[in-house]
N, CA and C atoms of all chains as a GROMACS GRO file, in nm:
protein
  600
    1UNK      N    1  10.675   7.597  11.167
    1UNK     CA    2  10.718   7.461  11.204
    1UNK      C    3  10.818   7.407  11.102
    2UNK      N    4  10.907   7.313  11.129
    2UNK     CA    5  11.002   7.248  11.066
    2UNK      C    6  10.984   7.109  11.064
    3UNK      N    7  10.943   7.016  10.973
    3UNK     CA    8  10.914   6.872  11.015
    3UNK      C    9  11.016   6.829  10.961
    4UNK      N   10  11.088   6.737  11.046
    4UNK     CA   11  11.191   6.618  10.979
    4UNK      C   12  11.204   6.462  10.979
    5UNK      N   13  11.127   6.480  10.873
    5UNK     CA   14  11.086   6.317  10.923
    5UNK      C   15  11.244   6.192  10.869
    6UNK      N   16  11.283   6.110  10.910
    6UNK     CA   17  11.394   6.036  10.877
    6UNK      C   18  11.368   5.898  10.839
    7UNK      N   19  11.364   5.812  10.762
    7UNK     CA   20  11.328   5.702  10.693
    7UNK      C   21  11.449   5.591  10.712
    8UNK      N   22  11.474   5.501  10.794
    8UNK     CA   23  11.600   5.394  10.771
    8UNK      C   24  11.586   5.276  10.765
    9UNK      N   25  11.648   5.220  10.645
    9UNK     CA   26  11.670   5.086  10.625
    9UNK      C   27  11.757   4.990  10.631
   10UNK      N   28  11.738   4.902  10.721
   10UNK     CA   29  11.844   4.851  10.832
   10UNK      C   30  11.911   4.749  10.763
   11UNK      N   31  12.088   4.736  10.739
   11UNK     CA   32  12.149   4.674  10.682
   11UNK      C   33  12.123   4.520  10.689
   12UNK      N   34  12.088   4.470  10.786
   12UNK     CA   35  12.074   4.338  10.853
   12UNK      C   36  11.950   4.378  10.935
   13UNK      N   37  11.820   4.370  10.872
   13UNK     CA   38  11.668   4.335  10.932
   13UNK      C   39  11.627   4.233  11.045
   14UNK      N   40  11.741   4.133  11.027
   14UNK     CA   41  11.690   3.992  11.080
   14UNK      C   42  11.771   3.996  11.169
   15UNK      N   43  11.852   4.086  11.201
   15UNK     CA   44  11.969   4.089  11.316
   15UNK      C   45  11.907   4.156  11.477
   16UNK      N   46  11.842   4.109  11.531
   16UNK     CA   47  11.769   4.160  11.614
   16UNK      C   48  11.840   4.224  11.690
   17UNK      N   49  11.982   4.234  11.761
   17UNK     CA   50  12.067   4.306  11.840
   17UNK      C   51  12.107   4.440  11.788
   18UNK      N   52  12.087   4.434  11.596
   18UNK     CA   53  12.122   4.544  11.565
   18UNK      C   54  12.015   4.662  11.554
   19UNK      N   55  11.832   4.553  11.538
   19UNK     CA   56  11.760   4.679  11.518
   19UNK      C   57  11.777   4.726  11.636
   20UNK      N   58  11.809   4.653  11.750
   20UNK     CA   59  11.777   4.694  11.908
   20UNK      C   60  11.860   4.808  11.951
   21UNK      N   61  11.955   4.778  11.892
   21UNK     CA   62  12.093   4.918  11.882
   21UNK      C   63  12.016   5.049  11.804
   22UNK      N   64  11.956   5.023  11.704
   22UNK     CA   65  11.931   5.148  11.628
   22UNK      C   66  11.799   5.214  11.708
   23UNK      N   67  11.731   5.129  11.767
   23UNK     CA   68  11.604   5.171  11.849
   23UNK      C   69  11.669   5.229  11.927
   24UNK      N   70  11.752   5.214  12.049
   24UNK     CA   71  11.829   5.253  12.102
   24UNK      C   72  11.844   5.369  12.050
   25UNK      N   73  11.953   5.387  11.991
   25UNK     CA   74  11.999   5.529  11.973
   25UNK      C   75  11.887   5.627  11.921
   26UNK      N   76  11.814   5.590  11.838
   26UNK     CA   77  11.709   5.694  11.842
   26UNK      C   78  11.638   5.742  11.978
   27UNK      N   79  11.578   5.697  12.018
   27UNK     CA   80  11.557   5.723  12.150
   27UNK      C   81  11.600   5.850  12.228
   28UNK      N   82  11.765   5.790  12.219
   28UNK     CA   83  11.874   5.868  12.278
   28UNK      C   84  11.883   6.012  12.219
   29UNK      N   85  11.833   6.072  12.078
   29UNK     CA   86  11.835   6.165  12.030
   29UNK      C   87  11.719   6.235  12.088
   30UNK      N   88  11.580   6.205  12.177
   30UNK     CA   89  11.488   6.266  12.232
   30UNK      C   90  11.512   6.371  12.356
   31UNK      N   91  11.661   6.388  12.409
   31UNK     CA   92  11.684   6.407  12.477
   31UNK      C   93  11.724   6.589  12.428
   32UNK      N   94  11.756   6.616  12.291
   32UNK     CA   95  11.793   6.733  12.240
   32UNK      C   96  11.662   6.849  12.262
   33UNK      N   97  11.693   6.956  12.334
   33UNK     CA   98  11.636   7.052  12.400
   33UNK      C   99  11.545   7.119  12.257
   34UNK      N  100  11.597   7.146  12.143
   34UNK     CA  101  11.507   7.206  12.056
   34UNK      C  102  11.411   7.144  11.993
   35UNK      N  103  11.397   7.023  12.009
   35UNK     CA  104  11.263   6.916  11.948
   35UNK      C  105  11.123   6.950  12.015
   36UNK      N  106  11.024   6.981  11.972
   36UNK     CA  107  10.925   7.030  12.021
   36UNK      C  108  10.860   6.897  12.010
   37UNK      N  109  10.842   6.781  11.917
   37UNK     CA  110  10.756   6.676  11.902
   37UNK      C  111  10.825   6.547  11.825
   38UNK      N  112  10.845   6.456  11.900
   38UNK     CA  113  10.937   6.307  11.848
   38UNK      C  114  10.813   6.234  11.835
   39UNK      N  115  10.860   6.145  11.727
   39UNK     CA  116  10.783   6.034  11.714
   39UNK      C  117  10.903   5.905  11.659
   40UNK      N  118  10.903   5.805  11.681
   40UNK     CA  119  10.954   5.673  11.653
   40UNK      C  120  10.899   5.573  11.633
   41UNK      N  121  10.883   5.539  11.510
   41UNK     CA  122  10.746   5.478  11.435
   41UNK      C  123  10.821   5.348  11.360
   42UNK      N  124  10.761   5.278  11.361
   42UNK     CA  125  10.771   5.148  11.252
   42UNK      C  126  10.641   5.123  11.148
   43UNK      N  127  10.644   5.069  11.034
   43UNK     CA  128  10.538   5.061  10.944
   43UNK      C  129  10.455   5.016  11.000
   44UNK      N  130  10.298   5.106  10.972
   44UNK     CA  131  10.178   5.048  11.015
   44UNK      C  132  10.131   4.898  10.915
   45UNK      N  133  10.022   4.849  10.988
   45UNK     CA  134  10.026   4.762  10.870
   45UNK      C  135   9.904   4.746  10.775
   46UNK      N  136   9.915   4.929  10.721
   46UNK     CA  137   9.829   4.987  10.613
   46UNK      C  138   9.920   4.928  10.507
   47UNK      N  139   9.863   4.892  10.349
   47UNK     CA  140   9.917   4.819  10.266
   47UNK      C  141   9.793   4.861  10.138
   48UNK      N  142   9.863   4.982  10.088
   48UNK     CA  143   9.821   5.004   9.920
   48UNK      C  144   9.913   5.045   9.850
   49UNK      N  145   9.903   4.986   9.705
   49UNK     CA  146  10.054   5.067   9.642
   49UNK      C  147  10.117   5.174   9.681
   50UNK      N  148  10.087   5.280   9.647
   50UNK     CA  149  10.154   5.388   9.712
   50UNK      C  150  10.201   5.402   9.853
   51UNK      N  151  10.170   5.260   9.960
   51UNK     CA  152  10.231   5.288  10.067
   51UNK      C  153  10.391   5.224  10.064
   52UNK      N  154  10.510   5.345  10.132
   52UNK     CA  155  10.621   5.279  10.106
   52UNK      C  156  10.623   5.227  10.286
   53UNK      N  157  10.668   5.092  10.275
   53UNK     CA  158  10.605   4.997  10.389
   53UNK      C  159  10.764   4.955  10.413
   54UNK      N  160  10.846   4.954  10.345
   54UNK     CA  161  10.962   4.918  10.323
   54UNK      C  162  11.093   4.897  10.426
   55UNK      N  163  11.074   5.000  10.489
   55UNK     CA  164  11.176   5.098  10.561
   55UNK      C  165  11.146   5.052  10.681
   56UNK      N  166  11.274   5.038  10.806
   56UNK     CA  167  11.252   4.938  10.933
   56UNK      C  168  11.232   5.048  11.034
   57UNK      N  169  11.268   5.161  11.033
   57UNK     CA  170  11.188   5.252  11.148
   57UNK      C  171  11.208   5.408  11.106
   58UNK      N  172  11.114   5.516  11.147
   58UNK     CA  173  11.116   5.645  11.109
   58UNK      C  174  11.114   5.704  11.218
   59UNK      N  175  11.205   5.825  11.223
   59UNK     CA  176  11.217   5.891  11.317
   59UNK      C  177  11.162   6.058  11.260
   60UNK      N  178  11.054   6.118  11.340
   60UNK     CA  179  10.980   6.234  11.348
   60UNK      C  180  11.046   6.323  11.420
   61UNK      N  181  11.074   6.418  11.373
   61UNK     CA  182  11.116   6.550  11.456
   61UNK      C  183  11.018   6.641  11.439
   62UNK      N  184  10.933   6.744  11.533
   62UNK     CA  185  10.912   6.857  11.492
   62UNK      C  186  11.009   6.949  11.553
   63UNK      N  187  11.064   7.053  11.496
   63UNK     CA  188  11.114   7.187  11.558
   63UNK      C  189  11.019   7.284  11.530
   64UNK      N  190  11.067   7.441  11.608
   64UNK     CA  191  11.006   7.537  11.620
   64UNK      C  192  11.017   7.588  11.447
   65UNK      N  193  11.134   7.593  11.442
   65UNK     CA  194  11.186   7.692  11.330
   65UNK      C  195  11.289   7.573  11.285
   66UNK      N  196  11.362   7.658  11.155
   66UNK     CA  197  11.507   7.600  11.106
   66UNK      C  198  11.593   7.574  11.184
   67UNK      N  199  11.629   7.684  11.252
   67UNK     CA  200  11.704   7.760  11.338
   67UNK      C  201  11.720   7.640  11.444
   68UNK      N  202  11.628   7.587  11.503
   68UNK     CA  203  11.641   7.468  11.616
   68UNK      C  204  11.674   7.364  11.527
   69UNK      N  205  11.624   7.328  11.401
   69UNK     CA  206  11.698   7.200  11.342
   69UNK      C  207  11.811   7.173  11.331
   70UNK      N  208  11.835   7.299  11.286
   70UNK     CA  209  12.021   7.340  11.244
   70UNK      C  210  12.104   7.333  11.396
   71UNK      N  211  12.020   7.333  11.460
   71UNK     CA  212  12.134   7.289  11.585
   71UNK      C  213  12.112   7.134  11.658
   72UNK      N  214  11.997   7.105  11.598
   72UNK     CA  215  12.014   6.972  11.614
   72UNK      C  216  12.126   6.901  11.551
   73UNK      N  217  12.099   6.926  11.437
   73UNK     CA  218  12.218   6.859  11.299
   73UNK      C  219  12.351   6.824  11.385
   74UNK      N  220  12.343   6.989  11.427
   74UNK     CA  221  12.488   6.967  11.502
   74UNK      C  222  12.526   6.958  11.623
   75UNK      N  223  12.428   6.884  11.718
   75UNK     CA  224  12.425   6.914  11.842
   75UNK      C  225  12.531   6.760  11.894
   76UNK      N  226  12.631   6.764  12.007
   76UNK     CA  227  12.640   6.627  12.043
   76UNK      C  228  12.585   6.525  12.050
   77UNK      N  229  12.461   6.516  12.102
   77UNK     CA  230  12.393   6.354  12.086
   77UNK      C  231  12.355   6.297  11.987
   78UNK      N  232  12.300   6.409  11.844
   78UNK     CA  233  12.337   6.356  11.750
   78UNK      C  234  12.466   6.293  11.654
   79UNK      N  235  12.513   6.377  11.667
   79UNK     CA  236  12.670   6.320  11.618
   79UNK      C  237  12.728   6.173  11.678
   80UNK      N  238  12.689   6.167  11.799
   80UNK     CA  239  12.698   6.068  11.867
   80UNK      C  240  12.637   5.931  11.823
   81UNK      N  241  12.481   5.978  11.806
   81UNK     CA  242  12.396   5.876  11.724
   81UNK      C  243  12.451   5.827  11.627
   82UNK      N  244  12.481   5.924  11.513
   82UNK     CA  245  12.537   5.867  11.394
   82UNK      C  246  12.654   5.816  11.355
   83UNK      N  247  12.756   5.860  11.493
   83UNK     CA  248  12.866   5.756  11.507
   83UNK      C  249  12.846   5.613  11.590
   84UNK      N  250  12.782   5.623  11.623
   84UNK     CA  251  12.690   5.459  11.688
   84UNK      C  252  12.686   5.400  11.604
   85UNK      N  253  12.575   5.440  11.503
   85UNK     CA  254  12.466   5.398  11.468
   85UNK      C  255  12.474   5.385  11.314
   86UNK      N  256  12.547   5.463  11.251
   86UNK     CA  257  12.522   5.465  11.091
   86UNK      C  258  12.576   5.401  10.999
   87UNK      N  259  12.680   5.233  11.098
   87UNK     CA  260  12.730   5.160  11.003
   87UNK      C  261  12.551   5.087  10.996
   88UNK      N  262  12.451   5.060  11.092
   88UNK     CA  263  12.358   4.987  11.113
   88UNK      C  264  12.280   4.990  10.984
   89UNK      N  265  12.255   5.077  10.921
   89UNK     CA  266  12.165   5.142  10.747
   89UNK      C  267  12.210   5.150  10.696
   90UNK      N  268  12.138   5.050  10.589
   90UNK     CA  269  12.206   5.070  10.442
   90UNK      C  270  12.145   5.204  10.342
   91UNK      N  271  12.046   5.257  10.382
   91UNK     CA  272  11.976   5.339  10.352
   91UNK      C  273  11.923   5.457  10.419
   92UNK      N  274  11.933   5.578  10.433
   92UNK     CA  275  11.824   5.687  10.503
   92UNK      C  276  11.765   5.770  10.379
   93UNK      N  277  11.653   5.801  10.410
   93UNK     CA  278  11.572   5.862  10.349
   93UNK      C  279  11.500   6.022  10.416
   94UNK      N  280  11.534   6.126  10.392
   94UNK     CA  281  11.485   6.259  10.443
   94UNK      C  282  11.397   6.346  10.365
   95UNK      N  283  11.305   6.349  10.464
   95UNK     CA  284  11.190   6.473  10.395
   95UNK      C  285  11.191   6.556  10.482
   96UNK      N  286  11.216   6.680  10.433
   96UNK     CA  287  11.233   6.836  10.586
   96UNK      C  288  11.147   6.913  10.503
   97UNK      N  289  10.994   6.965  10.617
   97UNK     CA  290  10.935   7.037  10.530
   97UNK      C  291  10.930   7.166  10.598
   98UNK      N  292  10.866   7.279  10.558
   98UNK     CA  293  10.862   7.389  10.609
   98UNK      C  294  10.692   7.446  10.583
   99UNK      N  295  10.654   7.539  10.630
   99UNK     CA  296  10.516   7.585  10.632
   99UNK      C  297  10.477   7.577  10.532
  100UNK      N  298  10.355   7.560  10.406
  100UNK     CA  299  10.346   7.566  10.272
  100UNK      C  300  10.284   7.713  10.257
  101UNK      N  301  10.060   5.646  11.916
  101UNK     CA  302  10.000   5.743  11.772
  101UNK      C  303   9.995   5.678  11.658
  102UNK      N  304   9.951   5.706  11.568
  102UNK     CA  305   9.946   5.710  11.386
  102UNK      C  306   9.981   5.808  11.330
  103UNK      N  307  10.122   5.812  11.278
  103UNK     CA  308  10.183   5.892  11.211
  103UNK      C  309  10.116   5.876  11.052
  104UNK      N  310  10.042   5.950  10.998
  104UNK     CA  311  10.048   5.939  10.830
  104UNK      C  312  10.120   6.028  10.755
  105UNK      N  313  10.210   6.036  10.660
  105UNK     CA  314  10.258   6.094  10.581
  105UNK      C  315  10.263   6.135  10.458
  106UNK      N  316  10.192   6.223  10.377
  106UNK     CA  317  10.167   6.219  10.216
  106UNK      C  318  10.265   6.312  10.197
  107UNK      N  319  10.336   6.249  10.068
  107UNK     CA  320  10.374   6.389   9.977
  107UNK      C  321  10.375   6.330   9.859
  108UNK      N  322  10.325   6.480   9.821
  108UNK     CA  323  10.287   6.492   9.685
  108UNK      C  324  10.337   6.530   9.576
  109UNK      N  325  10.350   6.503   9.430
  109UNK     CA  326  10.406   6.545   9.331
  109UNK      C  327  10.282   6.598   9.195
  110UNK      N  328  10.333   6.761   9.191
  110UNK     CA  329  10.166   6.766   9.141
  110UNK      C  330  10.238   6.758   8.955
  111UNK      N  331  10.102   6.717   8.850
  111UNK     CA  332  10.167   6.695   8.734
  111UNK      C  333  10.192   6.799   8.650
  112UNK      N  334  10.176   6.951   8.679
  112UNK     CA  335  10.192   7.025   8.621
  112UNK      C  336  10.232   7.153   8.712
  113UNK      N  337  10.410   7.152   8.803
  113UNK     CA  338  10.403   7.211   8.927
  113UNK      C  339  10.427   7.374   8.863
  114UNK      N  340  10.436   7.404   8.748
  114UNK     CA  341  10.438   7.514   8.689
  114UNK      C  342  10.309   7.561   8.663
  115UNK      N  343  10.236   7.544   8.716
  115UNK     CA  344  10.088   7.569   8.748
  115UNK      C  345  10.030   7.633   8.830
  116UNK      N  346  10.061   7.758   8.859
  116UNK     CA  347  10.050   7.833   8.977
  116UNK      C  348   9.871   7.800   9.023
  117UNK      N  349   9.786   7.802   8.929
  117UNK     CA  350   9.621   7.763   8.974
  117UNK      C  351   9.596   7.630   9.021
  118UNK      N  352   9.688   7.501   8.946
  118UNK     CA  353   9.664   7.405   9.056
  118UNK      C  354   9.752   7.401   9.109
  119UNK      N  355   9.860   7.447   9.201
  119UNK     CA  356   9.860   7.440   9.274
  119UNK      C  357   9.848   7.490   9.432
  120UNK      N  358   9.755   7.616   9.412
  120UNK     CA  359   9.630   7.646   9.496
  120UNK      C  360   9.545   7.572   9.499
  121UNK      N  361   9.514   7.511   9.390
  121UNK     CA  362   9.377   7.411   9.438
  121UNK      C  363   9.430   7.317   9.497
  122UNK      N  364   9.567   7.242   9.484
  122UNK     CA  365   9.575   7.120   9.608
  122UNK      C  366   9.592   7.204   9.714
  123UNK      N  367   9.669   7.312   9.730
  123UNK     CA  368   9.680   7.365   9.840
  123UNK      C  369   9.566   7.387   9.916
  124UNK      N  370   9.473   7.412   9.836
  124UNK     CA  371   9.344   7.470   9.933
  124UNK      C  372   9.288   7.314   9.952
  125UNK      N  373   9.274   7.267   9.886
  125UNK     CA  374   9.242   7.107   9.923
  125UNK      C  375   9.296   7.055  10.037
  126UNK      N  376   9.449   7.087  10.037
  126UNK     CA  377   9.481   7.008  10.176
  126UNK      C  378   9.429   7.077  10.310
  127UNK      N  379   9.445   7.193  10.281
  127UNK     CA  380   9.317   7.271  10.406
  127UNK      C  381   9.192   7.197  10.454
  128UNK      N  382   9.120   7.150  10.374
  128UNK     CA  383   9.032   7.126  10.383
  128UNK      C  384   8.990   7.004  10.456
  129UNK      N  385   9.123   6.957  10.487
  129UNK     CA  386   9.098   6.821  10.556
  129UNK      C  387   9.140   6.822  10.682
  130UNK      N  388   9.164   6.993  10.702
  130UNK     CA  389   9.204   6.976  10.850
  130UNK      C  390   9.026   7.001  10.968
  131UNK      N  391   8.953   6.968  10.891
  131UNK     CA  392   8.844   6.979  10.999
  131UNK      C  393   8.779   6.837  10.989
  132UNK      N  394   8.872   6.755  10.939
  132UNK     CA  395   8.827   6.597  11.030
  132UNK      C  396   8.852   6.592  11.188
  133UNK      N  397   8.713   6.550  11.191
  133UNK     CA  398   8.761   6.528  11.393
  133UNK      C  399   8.897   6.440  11.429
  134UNK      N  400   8.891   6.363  11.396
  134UNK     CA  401   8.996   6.290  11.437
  134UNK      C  402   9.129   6.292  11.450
  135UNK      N  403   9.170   6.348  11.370
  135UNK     CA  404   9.353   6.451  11.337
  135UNK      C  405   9.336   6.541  11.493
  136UNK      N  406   9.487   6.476  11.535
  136UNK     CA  407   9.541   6.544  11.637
  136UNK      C  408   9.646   6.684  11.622
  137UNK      N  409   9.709   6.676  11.512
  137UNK     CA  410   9.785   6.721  11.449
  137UNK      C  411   9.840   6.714  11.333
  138UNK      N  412   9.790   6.857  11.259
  138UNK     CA  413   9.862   6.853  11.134
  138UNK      C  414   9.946   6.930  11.078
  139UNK      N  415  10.023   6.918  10.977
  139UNK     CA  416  10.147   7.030  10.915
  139UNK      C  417  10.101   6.963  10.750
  140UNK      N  418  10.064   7.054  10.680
  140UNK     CA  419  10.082   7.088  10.552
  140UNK      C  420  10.242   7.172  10.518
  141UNK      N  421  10.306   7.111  10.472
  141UNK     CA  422  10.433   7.151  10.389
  141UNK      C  423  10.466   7.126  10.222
  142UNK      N  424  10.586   7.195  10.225
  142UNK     CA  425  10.667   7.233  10.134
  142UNK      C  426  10.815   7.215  10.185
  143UNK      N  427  10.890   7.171  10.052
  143UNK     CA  428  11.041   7.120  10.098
  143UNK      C  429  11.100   7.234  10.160
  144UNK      N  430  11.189   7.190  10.266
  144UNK     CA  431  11.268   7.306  10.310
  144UNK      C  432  11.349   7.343  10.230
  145UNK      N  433  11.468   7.419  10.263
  145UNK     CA  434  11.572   7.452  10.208
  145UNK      C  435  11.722   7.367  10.221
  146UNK      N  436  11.645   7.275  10.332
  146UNK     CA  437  11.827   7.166  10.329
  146UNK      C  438  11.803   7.063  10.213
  147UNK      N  439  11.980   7.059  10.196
  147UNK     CA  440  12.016   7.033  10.050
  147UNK      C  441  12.083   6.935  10.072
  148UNK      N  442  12.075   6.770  10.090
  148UNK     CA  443  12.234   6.682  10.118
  148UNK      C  444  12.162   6.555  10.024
  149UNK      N  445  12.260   6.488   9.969
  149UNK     CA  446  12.183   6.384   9.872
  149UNK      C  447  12.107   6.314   9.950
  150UNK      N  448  12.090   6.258  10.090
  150UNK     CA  449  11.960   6.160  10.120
  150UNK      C  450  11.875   6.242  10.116
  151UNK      N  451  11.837   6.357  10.119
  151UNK     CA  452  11.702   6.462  10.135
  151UNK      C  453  11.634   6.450  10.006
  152UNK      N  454  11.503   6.384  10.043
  152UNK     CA  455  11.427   6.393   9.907
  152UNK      C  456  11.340   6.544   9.858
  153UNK      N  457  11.350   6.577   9.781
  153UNK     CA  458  11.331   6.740   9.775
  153UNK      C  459  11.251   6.780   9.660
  154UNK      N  460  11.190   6.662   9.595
  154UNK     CA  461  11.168   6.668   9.455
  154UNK      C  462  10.975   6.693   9.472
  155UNK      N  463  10.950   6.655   9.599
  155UNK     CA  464  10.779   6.690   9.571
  155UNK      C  465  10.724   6.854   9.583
  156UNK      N  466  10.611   6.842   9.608
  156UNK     CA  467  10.585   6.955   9.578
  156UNK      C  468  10.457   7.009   9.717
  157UNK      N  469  10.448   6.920   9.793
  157UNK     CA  470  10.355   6.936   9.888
  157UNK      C  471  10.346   6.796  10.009
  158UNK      N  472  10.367   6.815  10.083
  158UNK     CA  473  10.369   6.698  10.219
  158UNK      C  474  10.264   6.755  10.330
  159UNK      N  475  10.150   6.635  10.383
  159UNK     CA  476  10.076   6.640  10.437
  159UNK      C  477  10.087   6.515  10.580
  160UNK      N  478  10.114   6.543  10.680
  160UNK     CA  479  10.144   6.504  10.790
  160UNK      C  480  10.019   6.510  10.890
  161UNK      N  481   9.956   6.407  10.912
  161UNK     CA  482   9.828   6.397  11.001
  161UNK      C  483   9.865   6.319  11.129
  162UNK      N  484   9.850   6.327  11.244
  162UNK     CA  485   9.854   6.214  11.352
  162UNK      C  486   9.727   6.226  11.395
  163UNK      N  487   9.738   6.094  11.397
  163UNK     CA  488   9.576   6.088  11.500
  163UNK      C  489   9.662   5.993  11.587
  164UNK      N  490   9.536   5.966  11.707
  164UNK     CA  491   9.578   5.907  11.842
  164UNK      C  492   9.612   5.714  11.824
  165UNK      N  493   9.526   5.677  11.754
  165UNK     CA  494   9.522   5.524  11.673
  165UNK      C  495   9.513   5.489  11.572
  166UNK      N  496   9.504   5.342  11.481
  166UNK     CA  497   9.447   5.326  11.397
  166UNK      C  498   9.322   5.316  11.328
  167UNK      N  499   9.242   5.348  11.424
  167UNK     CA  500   9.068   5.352  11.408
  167UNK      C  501   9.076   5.496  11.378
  168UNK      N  502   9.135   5.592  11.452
  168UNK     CA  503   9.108   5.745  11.422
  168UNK      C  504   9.141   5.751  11.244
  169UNK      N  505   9.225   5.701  11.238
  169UNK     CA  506   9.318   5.694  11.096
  169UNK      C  507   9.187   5.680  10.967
  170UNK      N  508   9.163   5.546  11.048
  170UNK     CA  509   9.081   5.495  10.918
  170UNK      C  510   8.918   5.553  10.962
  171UNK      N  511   8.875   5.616  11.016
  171UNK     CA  512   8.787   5.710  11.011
  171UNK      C  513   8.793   5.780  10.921
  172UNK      N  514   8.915   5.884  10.926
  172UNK     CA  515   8.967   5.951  10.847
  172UNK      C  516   8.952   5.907  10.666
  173UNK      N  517   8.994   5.788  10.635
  173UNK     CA  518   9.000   5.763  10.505
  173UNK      C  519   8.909   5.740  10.445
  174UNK      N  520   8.790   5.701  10.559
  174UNK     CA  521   8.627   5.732  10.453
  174UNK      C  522   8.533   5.856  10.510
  175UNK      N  523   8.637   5.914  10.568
  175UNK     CA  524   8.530   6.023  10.576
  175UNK      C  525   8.506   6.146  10.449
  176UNK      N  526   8.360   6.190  10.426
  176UNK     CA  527   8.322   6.265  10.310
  176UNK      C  528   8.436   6.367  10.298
  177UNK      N  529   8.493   6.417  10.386
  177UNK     CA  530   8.583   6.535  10.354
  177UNK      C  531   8.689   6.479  10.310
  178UNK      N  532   8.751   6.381  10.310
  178UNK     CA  533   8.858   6.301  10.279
  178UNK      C  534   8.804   6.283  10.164
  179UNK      N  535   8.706   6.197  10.132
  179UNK     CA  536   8.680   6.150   9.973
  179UNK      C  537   8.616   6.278   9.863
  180UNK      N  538   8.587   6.377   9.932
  180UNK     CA  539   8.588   6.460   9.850
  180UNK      C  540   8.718   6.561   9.812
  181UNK      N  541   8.811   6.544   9.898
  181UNK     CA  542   8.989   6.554   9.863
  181UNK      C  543   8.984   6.514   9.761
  182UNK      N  544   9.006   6.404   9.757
  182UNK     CA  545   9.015   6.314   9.626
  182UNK      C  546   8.984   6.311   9.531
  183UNK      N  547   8.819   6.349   9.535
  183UNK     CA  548   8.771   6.324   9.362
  183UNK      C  549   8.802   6.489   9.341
  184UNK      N  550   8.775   6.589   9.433
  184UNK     CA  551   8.836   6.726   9.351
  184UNK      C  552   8.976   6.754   9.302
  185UNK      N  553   9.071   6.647   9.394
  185UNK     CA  554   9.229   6.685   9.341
  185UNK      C  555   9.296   6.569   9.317
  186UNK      N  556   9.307   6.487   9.289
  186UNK     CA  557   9.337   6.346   9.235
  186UNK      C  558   9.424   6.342   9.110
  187UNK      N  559   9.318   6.451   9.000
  187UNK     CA  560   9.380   6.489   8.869
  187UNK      C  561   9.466   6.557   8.870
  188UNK      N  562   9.527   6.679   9.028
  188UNK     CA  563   9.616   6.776   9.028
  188UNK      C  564   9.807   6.705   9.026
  189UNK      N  565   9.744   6.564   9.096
  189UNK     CA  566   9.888   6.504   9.118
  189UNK      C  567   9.947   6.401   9.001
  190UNK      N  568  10.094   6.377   9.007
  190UNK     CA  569  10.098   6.286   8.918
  190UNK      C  570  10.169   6.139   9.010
  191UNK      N  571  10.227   6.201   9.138
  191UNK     CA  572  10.264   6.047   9.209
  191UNK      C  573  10.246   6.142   9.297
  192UNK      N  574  10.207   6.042   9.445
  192UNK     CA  575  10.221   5.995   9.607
  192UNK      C  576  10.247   5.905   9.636
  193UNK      N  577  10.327   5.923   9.727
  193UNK     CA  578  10.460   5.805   9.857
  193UNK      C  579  10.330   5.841   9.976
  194UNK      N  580  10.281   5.774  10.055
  194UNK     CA  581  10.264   5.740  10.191
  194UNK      C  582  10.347   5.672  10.247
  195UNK      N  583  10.382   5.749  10.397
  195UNK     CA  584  10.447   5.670  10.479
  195UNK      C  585  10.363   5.681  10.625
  196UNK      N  586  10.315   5.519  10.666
  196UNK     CA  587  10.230   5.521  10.790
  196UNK      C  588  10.345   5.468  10.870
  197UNK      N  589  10.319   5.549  10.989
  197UNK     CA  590  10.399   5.478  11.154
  197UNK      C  591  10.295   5.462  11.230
  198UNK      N  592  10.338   5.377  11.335
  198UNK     CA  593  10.272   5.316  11.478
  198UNK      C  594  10.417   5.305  11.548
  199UNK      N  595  10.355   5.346  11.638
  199UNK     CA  596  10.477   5.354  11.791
  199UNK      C  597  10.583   5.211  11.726
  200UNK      N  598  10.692   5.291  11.794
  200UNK     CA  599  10.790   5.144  11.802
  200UNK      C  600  10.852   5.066  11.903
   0.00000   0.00000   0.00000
């Protein structure tokens, strides 16, 4: 398995048209054939130090392998997304893990 | 769903013995009932400055709600995670999602 989880923090929080745009386009990336498991999450509202609560929405990928990530990376609808979408974050945050 | 997310930074990762023991630790929590799905990892191999790459172990649980969740966090196999490997780490980031 390949997990990619994506962390973003939205330039303008209080701009409701813009989180609605970035919800949006995530979404729109569910549509890529090598994703075995999406998730589109916003902070629960668990709250202990170590939780980073911070961040306005996370996007979950599982793939099979690398091999399907790496064509996500580069697949049209992503590229697409992030030309939408990536004046919207001031921040992304990536953790890609692999089997331990 | 309830996305939970740990990763871990252990305090001595030149430690090949602990870090089998978190490793085998995080095993050990995959026979809570409640986890729908889990991935125990290790950083991949992608390299771009937002990729955080610096831990040493990520633990990814979904359960179906937030009640499954917090089952989970007092259950004996969970708290005995803890008091056996607690001393192995030196920081954890949690990141919780709920649908968006």
């Amino acid at each position: 398995m390949f997990v990619h989880h994506v962390y973003f923090w939205l330039k303008n929080p209080e701009a409701a048209a813009e989180k609605a745009r970035l919800l949006e386009g995530l979404k729109s990336l569910q549509t890529v054939e090598t994703i075995r498991t999406v998730h589109i999450g916003v902070p629960a509202d668990t709250d202990r130090p170590v939780i980073e609560r911070g961040y306005h929405f996370s996007l979950l990928l599982i793939f099979d392998n690398k091999e399907d990530h790496d064509t996500y990376q580069v697949h049209p609808v992503h590229k697409k997304f992030v030309e939408d979408c990536s004046s919207l974050w001031s921040k992304v945050v990536i953790y890609d893990a692999v089997d331990a």
